[in-house]
ROKE-309150 format. One record per residue (C-alpha): residue in three letters; x, y, z; residue number from 0. Coordinates in steps of 0.05 Angstrom, whole numbers. Each point is the difference from the previous one (the first is absolute). Example, Ala and Ser with C-alpha at 12.3 -4.5 7.8 and 13.67 -1.06 7.14 Angstrom:
{vogu: ALA&east: 246&north: -90&up: 156&ketor: 0}
{vogu: SER&east: 27&north: 69&up: -13&ketor: 1}
***
This chain:
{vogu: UNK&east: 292&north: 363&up: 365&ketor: 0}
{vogu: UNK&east: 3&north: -66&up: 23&ketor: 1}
{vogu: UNK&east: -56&north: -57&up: -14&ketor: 2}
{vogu: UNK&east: -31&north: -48&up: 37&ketor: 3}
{vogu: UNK&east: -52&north: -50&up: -43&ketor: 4}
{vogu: UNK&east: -26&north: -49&up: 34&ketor: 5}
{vogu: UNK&east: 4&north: -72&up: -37&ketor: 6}
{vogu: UNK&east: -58&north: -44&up: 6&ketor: 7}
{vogu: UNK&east: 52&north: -53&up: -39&ketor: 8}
{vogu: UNK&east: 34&north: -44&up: 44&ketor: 9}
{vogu: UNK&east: 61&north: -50&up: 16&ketor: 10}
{vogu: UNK&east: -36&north: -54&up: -41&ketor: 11}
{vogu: UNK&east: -22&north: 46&up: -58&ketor: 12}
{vogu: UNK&east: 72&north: 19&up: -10&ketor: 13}
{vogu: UNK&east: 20&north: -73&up: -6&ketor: 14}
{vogu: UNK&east: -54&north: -16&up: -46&ketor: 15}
{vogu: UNK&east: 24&north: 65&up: -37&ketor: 16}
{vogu: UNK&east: 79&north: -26&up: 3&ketor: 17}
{vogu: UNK&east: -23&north: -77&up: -17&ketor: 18}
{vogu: UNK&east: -43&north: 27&up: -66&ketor: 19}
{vogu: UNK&east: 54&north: 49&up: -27&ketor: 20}
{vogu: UNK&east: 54&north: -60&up: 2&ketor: 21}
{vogu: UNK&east: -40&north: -42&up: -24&ketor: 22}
{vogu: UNK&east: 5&north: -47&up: 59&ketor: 23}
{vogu: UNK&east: -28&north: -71&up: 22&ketor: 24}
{vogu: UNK&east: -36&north: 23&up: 75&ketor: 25}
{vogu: UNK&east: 23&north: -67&up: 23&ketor: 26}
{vogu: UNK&east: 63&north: 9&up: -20&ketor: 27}
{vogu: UNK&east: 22&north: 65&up: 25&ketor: 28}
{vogu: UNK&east: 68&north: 9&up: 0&ketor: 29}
{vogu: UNK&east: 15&north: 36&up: 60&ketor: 30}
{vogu: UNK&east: 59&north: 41&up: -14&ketor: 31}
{vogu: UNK&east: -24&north: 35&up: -55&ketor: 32}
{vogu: UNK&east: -68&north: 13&up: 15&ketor: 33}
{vogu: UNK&east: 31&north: 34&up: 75&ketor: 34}
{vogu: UNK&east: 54&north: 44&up: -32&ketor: 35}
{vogu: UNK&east: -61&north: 20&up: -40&ketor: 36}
{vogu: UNK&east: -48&north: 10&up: 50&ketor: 37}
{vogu: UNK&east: 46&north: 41&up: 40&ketor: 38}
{vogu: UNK&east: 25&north: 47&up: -55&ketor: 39}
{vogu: UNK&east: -73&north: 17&up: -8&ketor: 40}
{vogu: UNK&east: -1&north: 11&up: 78&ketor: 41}
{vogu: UNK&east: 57&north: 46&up: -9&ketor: 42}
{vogu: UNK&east: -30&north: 46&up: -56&ketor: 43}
{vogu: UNK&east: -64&north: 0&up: 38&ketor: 44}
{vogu: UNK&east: 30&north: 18&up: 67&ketor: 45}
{vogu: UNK&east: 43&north: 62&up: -48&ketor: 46}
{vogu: UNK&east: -70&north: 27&up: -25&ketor: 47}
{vogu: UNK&east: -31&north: 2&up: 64&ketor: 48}
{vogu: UNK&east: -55&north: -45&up: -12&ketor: 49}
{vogu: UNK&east: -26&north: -34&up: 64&ketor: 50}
{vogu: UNK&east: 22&north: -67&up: 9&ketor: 51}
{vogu: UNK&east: -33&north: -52&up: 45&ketor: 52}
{vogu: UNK&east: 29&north: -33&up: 47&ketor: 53}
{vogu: UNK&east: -17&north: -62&up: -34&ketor: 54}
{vogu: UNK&east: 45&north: 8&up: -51&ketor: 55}
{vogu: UNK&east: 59&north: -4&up: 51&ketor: 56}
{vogu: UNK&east: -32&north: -64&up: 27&ketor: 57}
{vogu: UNK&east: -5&north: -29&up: -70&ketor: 58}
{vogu: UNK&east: 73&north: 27&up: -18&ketor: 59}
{vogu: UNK&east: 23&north: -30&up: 73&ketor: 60}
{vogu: UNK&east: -44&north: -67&up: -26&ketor: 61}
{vogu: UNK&east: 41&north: -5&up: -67&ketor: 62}
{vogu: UNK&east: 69&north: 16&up: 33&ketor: 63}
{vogu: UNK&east: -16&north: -61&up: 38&ketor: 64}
{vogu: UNK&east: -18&north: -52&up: -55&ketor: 65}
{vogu: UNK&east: 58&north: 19&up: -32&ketor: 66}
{vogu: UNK&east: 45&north: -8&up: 53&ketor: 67}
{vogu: UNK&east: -36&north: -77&up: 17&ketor: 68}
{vogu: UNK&east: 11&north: -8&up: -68&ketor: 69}
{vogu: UNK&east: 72&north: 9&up: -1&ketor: 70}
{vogu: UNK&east: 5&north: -44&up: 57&ketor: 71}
{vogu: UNK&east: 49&north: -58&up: -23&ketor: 72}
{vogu: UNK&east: -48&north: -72&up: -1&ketor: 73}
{vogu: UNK&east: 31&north: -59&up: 31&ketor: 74}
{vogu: UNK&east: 37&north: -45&up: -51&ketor: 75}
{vogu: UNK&east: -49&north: -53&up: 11&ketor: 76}
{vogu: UNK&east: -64&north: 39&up: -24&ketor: 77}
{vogu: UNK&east: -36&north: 4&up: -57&ketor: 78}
{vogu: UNK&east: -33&north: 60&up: -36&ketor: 79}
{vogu: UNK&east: -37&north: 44&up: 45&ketor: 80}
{vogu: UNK&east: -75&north: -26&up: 14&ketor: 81}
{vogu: UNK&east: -61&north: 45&up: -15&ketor: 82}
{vogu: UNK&east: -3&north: -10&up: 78&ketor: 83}
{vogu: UNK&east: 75&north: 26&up: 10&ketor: 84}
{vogu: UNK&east: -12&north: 51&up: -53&ketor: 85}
{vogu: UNK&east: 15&north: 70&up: 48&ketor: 86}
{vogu: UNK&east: -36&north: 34&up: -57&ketor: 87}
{vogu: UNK&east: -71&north: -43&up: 5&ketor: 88}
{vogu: UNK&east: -35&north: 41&up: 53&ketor: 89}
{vogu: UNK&east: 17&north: 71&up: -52&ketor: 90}
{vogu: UNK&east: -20&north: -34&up: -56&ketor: 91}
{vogu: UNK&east: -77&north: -33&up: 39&ketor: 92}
{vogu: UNK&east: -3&north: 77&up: 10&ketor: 93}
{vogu: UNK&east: 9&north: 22&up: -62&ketor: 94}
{vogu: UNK&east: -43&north: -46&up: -28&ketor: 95}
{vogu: UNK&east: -55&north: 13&up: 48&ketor: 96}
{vogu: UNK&east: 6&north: 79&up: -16&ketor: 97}
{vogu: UNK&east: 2&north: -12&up: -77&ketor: 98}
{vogu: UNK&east: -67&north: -32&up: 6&ketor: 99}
{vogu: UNK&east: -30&north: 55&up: 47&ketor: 100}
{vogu: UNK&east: 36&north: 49&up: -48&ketor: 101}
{vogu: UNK&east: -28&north: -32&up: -64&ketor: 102}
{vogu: UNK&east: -77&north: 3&up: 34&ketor: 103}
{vogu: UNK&east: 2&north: 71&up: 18&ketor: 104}
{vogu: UNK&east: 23&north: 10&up: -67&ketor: 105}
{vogu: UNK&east: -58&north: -31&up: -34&ketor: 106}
{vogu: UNK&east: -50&north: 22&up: 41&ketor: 107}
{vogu: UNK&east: 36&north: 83&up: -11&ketor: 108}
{vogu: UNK&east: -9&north: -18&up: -72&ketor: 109}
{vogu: UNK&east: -74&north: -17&up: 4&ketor: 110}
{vogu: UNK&east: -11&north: 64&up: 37&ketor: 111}
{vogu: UNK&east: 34&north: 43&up: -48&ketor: 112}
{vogu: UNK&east: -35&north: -30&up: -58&ketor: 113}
{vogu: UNK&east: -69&north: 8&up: 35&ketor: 114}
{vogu: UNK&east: 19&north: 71&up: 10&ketor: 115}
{vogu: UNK&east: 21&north: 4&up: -82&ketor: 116}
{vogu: UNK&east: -88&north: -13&up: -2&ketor: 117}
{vogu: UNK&east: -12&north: 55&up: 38&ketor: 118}
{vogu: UNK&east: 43&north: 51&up: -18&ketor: 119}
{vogu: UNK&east: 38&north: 13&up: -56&ketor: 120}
{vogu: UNK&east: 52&north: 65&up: 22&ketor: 121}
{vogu: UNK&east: 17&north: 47&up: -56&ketor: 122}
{vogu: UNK&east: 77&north: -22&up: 16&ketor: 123}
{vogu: UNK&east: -25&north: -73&up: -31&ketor: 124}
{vogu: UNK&east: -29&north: 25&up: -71&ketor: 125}
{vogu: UNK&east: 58&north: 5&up: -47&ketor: 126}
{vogu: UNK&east: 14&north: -77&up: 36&ketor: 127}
{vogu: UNK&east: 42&north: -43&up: -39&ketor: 128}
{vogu: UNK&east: -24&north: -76&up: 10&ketor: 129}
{vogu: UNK&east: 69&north: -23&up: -17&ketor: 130}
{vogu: UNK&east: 34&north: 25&up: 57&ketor: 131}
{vogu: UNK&east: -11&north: -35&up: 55&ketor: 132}
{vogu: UNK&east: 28&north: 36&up: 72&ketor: 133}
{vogu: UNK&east: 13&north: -29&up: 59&ketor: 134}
{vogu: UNK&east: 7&north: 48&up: 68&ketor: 135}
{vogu: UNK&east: 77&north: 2&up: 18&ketor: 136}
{vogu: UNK&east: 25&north: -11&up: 61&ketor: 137}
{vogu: UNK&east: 56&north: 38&up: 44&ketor: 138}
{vogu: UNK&east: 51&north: -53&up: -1&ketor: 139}
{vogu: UNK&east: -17&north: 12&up: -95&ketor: 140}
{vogu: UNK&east: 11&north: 72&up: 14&ketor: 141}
{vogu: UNK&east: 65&north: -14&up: 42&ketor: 142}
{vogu: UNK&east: 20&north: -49&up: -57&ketor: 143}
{vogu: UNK&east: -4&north: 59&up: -49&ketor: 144}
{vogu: UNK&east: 35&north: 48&up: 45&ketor: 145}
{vogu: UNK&east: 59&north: -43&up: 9&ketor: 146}
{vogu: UNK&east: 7&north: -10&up: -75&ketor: 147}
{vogu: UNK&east: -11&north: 75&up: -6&ketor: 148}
{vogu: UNK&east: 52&north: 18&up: 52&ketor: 149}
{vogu: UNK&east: 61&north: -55&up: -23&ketor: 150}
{vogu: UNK&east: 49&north: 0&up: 45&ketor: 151}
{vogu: UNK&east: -12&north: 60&up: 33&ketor: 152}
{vogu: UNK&east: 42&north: 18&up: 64&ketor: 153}
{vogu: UNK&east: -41&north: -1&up: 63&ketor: 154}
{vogu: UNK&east: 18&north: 66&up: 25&ketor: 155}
{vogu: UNK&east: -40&north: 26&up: -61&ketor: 156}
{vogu: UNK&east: -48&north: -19&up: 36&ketor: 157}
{vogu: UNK&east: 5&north: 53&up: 60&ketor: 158}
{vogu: UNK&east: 1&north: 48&up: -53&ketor: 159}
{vogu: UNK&east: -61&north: 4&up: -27&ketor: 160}
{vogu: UNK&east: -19&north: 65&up: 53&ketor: 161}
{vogu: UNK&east: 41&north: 43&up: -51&ketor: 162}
{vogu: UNK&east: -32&north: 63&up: -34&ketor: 163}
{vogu: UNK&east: 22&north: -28&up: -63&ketor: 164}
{vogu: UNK&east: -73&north: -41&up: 5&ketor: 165}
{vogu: UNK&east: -40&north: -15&up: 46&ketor: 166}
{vogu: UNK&east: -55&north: -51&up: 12&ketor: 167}
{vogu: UNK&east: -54&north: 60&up: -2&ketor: 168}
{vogu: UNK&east: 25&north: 23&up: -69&ketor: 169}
{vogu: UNK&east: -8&north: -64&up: -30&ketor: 170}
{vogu: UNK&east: -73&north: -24&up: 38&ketor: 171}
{vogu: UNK&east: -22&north: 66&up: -45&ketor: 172}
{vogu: UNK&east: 38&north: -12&up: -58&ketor: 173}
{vogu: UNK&east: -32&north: -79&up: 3&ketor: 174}
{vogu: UNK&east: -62&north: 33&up: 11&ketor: 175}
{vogu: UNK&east: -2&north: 48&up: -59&ketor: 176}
{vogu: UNK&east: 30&north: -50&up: -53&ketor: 177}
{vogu: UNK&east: -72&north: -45&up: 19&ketor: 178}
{vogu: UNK&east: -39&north: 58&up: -16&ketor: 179}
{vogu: UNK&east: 33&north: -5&up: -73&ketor: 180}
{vogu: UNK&east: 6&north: -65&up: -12&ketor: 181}
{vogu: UNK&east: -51&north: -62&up: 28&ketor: 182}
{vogu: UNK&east: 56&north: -43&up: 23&ketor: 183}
{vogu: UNK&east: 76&north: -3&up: 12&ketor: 184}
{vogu: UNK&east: 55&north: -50&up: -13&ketor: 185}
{vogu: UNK&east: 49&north: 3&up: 66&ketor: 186}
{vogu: UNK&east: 58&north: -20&up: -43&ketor: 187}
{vogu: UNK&east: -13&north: 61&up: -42&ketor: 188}
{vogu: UNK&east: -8&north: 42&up: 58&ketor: 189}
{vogu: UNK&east: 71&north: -30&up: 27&ketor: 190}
{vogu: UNK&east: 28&north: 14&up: -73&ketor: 191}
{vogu: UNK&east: -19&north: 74&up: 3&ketor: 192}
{vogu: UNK&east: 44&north: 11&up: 67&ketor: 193}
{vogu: UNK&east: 60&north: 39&up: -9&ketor: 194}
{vogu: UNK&east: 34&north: -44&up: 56&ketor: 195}
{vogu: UNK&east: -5&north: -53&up: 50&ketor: 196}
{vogu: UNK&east: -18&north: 55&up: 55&ketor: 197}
{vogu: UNK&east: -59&north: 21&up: -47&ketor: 198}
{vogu: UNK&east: -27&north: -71&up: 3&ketor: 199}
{vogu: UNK&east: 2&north: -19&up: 69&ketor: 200}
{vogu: UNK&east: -43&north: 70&up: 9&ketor: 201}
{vogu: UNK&east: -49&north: -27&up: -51&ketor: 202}
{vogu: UNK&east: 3&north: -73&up: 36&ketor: 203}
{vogu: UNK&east: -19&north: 32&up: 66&ketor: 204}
{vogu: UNK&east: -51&north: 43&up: -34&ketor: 205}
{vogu: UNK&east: -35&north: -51&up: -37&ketor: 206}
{vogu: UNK&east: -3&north: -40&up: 71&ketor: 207}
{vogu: UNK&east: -27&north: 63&up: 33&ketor: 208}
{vogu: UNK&east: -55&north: 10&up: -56&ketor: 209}
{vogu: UNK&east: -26&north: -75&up: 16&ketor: 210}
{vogu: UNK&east: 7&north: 8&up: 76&ketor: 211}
{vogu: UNK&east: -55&north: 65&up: -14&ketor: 212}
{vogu: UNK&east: -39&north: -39&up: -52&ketor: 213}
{vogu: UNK&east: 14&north: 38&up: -58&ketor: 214}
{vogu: UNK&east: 32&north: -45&up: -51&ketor: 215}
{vogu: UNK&east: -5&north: -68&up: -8&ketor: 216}
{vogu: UNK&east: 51&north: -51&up: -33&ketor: 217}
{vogu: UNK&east: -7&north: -50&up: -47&ketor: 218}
{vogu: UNK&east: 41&north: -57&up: -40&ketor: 219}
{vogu: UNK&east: -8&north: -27&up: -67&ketor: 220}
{vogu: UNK&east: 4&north: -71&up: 16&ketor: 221}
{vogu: UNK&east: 47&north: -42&up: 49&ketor: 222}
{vogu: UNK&east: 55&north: 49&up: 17&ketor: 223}
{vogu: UNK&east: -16&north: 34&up: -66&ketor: 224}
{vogu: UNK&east: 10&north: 86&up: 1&ketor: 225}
{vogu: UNK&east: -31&north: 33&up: 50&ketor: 226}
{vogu: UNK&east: -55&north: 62&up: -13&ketor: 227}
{vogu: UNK&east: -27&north: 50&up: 38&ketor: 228}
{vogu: UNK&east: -64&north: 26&up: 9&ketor: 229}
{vogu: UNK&east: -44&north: 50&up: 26&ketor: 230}
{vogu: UNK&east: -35&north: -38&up: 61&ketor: 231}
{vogu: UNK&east: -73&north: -16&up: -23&ketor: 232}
{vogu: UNK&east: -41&north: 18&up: 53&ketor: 233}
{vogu: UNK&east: -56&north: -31&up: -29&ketor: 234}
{vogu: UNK&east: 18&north: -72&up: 27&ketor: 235}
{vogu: UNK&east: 10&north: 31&up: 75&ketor: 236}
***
């Protein structure tokens, strides 16, 4: 079974992403280490099927670039690279620019959502525990946690997954059944419970399949804290 979820996350979201998780100074990026990133995410994303854009090819064609003007040898007679010389300015106005949009839509999701707390409280919400504060993860968290997950894996693993030994179907309904036990799920436990690396790139796919159809949701304690899933509360549709 192969899947195909659409990511409303783009180019810029997955630098943001990349620039939080190492901590980074967005005008400062360093070039070489954010694009090696960038494109090992590419690569897992393009192995699990998931549609890319062809904006991210732009933006990984934009950083190839930059780094290569960066490498470019300066004359002996110049001094530091200007913020005007700066190959990496334009990215980082961008960035900046999209942070801000990013951060509004953010706030203004927040109001909604709190409004919505008013009027109606969902039986999912009444054992709620006011210290534990969720935010919604994002594709490029859940990739995070697959790759930590997966360690090392060989690609051609990969290509594999279409074995009878299990299947994406088998483990949408075995995802499915565990949420009508228990409320919520840690994916790290999930991943912990696999037998072997096969098993969790089945679950990996599933869990992106059950999203796609709107039937879980996932969650993160915190910045880049552990990830939980959810039934998807229709109540907020």
């Amino acid at each position: 079974m192969k899947i195909k979820l659409e990511i409303f996350e783009g180019p810029l979201d997955l630098l943001l992403y990349l620039i939080r998780k190492n901590h980074i100074d967005i005008k400062d990026i360093p070039i070489a280490l954010v694009l090696q990133q960038y494109l090992e995410y590419l690569e897992l994303m393009k192995l699990l099927d998931i549609n890319i854009a062809s904006e991210y090819l732009v933006m990984a064609a934009t950083l190839i670039q930059i780094k290569s003007r960066l490498l470019i040898p300066k004359p002996p007679t110049s001094e530091e690279i200007t913020e005007e010389e700066d190959p990496r300015q334009e990215l980082v106005r961008k960035l900046l620019e999209y942070q801000k949009y990013k951060q509004a839509a953010k706030f203004l999701k927040e109001k909604e959502a709190e409004r919505l707390k008013y009027l109606r409280r969902p039986d999912s919400l009444l054992n709620y525990n006011p210290e534990e504060i969720y935010f919604e993860a994002s594709i490029f968290d859940l990739i995070s946690a697959f790759k930590a997950a997966l360690k090392d894996i060989p690609k051609e693993v990969f290509l594999e997954v279409i074995k009878d030994e299990f299947t994406v179907e088998e483990k949408i309904h075995d995802i499915l059944h565990l949420l009508l036990v228990e409320e919520k799920v840690e994916l790290s436990e999930l991943f912990k419970k696999a037998k072997n690396k096969l098993e969790i790139v089945a679950l990996f796919l599933a869990i992106l399949e059950l999203i796609r159809l709107k039937e879980i949701s996932v969650f993160q304690e915190g910045l880049f804290g552990k990830i939980v899933i959810t039934r998807f509360n229709k109540a907020y549709v």
